[in-house]
C-alpha positions in Angstrom: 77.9 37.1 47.2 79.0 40.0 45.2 78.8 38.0 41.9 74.9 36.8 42.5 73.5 39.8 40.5 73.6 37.7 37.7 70.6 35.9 38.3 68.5 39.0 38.7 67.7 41.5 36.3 67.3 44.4 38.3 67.5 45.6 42.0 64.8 48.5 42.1 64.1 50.9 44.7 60.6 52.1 45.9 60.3 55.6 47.8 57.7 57.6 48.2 59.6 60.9 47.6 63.4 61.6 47.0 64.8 64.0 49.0 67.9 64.9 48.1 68.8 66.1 51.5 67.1 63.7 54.1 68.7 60.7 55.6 66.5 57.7 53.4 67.1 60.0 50.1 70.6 59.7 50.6 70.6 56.3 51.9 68.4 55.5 48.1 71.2 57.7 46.3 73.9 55.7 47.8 72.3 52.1 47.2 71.5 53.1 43.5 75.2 54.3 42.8 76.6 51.0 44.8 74.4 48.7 42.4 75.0 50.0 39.3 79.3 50.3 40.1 78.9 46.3 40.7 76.5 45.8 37.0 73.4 45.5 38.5 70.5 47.4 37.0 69.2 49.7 39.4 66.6 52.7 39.0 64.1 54.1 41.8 60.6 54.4 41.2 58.6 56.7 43.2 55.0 57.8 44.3 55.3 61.5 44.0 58.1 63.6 41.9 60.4 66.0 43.4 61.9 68.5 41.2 64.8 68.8 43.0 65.3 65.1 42.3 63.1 64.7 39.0 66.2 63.5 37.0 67.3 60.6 39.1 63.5 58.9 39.7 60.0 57.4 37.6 56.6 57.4 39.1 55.9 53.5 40.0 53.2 53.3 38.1 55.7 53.0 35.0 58.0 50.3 36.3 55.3 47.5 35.1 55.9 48.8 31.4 59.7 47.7 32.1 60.4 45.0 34.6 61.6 42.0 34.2 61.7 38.4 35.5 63.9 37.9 38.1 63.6 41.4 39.3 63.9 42.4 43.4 62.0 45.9 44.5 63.4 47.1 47.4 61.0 49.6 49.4 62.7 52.5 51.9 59.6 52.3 54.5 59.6 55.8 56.7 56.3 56.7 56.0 52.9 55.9 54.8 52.5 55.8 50.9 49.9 54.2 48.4 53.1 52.4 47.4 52.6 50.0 50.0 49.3 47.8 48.8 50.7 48.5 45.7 54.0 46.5 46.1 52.2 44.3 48.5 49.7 43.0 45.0 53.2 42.5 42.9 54.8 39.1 42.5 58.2 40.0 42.3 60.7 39.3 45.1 60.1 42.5 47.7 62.8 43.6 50.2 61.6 46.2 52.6 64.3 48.6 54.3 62.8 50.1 57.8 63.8 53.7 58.4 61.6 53.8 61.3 58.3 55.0 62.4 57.2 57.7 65.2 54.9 56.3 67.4 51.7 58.1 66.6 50.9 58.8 69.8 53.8 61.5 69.8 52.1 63.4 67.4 48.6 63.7 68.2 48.2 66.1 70.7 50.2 68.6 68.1 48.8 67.9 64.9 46.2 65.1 64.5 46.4 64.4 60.8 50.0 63.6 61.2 49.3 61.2 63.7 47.2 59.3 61.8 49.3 59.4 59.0 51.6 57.9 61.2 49.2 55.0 62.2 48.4 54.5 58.3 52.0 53.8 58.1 52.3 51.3 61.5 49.7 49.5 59.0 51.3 49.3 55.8 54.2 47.7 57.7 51.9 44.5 59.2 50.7 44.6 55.6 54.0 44.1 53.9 55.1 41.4 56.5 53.7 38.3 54.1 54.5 39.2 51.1 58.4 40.3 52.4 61.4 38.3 51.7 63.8 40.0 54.1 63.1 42.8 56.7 66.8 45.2 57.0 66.5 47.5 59.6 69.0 50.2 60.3 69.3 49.4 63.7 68.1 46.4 66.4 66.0 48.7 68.0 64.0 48.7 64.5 64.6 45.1 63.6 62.2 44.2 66.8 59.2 46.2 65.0 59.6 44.2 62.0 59.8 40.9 63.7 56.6 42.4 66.0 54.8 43.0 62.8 55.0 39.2 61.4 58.8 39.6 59.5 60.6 36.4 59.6 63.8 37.1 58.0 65.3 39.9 59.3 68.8 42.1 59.6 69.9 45.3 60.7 72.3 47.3 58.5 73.0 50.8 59.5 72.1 53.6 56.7 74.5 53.6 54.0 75.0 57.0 53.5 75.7 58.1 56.9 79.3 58.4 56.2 81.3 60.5 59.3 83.3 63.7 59.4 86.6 63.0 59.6 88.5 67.0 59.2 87.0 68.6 62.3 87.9 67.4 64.9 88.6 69.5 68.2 90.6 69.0 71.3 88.3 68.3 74.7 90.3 70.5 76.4 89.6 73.5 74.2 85.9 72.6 76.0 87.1 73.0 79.6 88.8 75.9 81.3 91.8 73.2 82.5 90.3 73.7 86.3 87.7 71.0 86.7 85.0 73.3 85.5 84.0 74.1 82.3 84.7 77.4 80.0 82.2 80.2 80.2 80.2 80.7 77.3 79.0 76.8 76.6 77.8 76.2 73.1 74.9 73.8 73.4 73.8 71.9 70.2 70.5 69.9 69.4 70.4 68.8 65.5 67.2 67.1 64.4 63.8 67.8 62.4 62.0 70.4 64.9 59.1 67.5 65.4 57.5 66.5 68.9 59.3 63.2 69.3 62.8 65.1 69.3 61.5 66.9 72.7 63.4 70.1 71.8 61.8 72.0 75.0 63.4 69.3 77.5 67.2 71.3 76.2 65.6 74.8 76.2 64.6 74.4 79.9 67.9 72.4 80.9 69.2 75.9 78.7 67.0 78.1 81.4 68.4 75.8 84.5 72.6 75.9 82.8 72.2 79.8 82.5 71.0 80.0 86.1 73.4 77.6 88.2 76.4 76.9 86.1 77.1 79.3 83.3 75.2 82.3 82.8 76.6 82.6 79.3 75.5 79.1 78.0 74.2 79.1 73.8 72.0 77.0 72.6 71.7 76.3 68.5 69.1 74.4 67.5 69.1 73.1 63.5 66.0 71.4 62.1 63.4 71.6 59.7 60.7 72.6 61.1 57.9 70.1 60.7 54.7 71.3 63.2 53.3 74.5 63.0 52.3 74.2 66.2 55.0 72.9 68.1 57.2 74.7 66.1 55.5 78.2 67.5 55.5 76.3 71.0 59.1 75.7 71.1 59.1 79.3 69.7 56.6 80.9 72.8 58.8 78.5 75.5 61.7 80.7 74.5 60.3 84.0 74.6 58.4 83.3 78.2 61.5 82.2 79.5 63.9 85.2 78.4 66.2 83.2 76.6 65.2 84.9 72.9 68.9 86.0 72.9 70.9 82.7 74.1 68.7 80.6 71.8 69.1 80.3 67.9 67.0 78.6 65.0 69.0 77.9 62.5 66.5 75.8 60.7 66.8 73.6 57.3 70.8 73.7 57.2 73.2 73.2 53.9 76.1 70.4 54.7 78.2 73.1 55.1 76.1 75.2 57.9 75.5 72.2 59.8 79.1 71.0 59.7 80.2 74.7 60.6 77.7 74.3 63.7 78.9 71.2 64.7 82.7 72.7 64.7 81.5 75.7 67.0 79.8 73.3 69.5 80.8 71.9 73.0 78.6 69.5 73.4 75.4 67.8 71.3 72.2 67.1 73.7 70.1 65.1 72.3 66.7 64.8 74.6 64.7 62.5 72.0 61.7 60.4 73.4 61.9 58.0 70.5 65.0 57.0 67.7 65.3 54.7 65.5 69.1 55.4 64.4 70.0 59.0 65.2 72.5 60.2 61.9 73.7 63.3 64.6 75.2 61.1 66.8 77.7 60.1 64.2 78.3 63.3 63.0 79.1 64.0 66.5 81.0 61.4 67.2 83.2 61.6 64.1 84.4 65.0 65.6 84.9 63.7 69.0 82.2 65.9 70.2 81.2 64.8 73.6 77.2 63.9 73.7 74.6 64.0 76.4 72.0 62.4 75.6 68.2 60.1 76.9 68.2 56.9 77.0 64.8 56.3 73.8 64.9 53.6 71.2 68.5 53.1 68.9 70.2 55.7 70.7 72.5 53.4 73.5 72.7 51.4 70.6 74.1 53.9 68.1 76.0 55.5 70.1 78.0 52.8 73.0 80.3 54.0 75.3 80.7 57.2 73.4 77.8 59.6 75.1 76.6 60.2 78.7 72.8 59.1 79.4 71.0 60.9 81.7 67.2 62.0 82.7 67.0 64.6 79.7 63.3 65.1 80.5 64.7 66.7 84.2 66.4 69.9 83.2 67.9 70.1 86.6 69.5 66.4 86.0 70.3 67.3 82.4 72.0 70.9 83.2 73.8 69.3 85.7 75.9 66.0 83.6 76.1 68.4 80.6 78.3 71.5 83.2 80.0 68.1 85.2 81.0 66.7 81.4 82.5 69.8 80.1 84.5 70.5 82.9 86.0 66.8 83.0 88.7 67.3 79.9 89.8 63.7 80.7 86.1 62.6 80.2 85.7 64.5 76.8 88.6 62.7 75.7 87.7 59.2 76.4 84.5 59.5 75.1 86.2 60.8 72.0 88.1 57.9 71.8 85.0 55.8 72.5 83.7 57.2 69.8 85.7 56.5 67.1 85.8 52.8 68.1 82.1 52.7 67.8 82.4 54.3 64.1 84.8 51.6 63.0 82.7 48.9 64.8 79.8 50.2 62.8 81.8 50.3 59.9 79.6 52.6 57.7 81.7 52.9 54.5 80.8 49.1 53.7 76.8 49.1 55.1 75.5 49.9 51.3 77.8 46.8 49.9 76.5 44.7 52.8 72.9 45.3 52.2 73.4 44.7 48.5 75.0 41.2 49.7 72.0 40.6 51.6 69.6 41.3 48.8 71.6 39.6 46.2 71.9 36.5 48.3 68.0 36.2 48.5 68.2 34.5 44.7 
C-alpha cells in the first residue's frame, strides 16, 4: 500500500485550529511529517490561524487556488467548525478522522453555549456521513458513532502521536510500605482538560474519604487546562468547603516536561471520567507502569485492558477504598505493570500514523 500515493496528488489535512500541544494537533503534526517522509504532498489547511502554529498551516479557503485532481482531504473532526459544510460541498475524495465528541448534555448545566456548540458538532458529523469515503476512529468506542451517524466504511486507528514514556519507570513496591498496606503519604494523580465530562470532583471527594479512613496524608495533583469558568471555580469551591486547600494542587496547562515530572512523583492515576473516547493519560500511565484506577465510560476498558482496576469512581467510598487496597498489593502493581506494557505493544502506536496513511492511500 505504501507505494499507492502515486495516484494522488496530495493527502491534505483539515483542522479547525492547530494546537501545538493538544492531542489532534499532534496527531495532524505527526500525519503531515509521515506523508511527506514517504513523497506524498501533504499541507494542512485550517479555519482559524494560531500563531503559535502560523508557519506550519493556510486558511482553507486558499487550498481551492492549489488543489489538484486526484487529491484526498482528510478532516480531524473534534469539534464543530464552518469547515464542515464546507468540505461536505467539495468533490474531492474526503476522509474524516473522529477524535471524539462530548455528549452535550455534559455540558449544559455548566456553560450552555458550549453545549450547543457541542450539538453543532454531533451535526456536522451526520452531515459528513454521505459525502465520506472512510470513517477512522481512534478507538471502537468512537467507530460505533460513525457507523450510528450513516458511515459505511469504517476503522479505528489509535492517535498517531500518542507515543509512550519509556525512561520512567518505577518499581510497584516503591508504592507500598512491603506490609500489605500502602505507604503514607499517597500521591493521587488526575491528568485531563479540567471540563465537566472528566468528573474531577468524584477524585477530590474519594481525596476527602482516603484522607479520612486510610491515609491522612494522601496528595492529590490535578493537571489540566482549565476549560469552564464555572466548573472550574466549582472544582475550586468543593476544595475549599471540604478543607483539602492544602492536599490538593492545580497544576494547570503543563509543559511535556511538568507533566512527565508529575507523572514520575505519582502512585497512582484515577481517572473518574463519565465519557472517553481514547484517553492519551492512560498510556502515559501505562508506559511507566503506573498502576490506574479508573470508571468504567466510553474507550477507557478499551484503551486500557487488563492494565487498570475499574471501580464505581462516582462512589468516593468505593473509589477510596480499591485505590488504598491497590497500593498496598505490590504484587498487584506489578502485574498490572506488566499488563500494561502488553497492551502498549498490542496497540502498537509507533506504526498507527503509517497505518492510517495505508488506509487512506488504499482508498485510490
Amino acid at each position: 500500500m505504501a507505494d499507492r500515493h502515486d495516484v494522488m496528488s496530495g493527502i491534505h489535512q483539515f483542522v479547525p485550529m492547530l494546537h501545538r500541544g493538544d492531542a489532534v494537533g499532534r496527531h495532524t503534526l505527526r500525519l503531515r511529517d509521515l506523508m511527506v517522509a514517504r513523497g506524498i504532498d501533504s499541507r494542512i489547511f485550517v479555519e482559524l490561524i494560531d500563531p503559535e502554529t502560523e508557519g506550519e498551516t493556510a486558511l482553507a479557503s486558499t487550498y481551492p487556488g492549489g488543489c489538484q485532481p486526484g487529491d484526498v482531504l482528510v478532516y480531524q473532526l473534534a469539534t464543530a467548525s464552518d469547515l464542515a459544510p464546507w468540505l461536505a460541498a467539495r468533490a474531492e475524495t474526503l476522509v474524516v478522522n473522529y477524535h471524539n465528541i462530548t455528549p452535550p448534555e455534559l455540558f449544559a448545566a455548566w456553560d450552555n453555549r458550549l453545549a450547543r456548540h457541542q450539538q453543532r458538532a454531533r451535526s456536522e458529523l451526520h452531515l459528513l456521513s454521505a459525502r465520506t469515503a472512510l470513517g477512522i476512529a481512534v478507538s471502537a468506542f468512537n467507530r460505533r458513532d460513525l457507523e450510528a451517524a450513516g458511515y459505511g466504511a469504517t476503522a479505528v486507528v489509535p492517535p498517531a502521536a500518542v507515543l509512550p514514556q519509556q525512561d520512567r519507570a518505577r518499581t510497584a513496591d516503591s508504592r507500598s510500605a512491603g506490609d500489605g498496606s500502602p505507604r503514607h503519604g499517597s500521591r493521587w494523580l488526575s491528568v485531563g482538560r479540567m471540563a465537566p465530562n472528566k468528573a474531577i470532583e468524584d477524585v477530590v471527594m474519594a481525596l476527602l474519604v482516603a484522607r479520612s479512613s486510610y491515609d491522612p496524608d494522601t496528595t492529590l495533583t490535578i493537571v489540566g487546562k482549565p476549560v469552564i469558568a464555572s466548573y472550574t471555580s466549582a472544582l475550586h469551591r468543593i476544595v475549599c468547603e471540604a478543607g483539602l486547600e492544602e492536599s490538593v494542587r492545580f497544576s494547570g496547562h503543563a509543559s511535556d516536561a511538568d507533566l512527565a515530572a508529575a507523572y514520575a512523583e505519582a502512585d497512582v492515576l484515577v481517572v473518574t471520567s463519565a465519557h472517553e473516547g481514547f484517553g492519551v493519560p492512560l498510556i502515559e500511565a501505562m508506559s511507566i507502569g503506573l498502576p490506574i484506577v479508573m470508571s468504567a465510560a466510553g474507550a477507557l476498558p478499551e484503551v486500557v485492558g487488563r492494565a487498570g482496576v475499574v471501580t464505581a469512581t462516582s462512589d468516593p467510598w468505593a473509589l477510596a477504598g480499591t485505590v488504598a487496597e491497590l497500593l498496598g498489593d505490590g504484587e498487584r502493581c506489578r502485574t498490572l505493570a506488566a499488563a500494561g506494557h502488553a497492551q502498549l505493544e498490542a496497540l502498537d502506536l509507533p506504526t498507527a500514523g503509517d497505518r492510517m496513511i495505508d488506509l487512506v492511500c488504499a482508498l485510490r
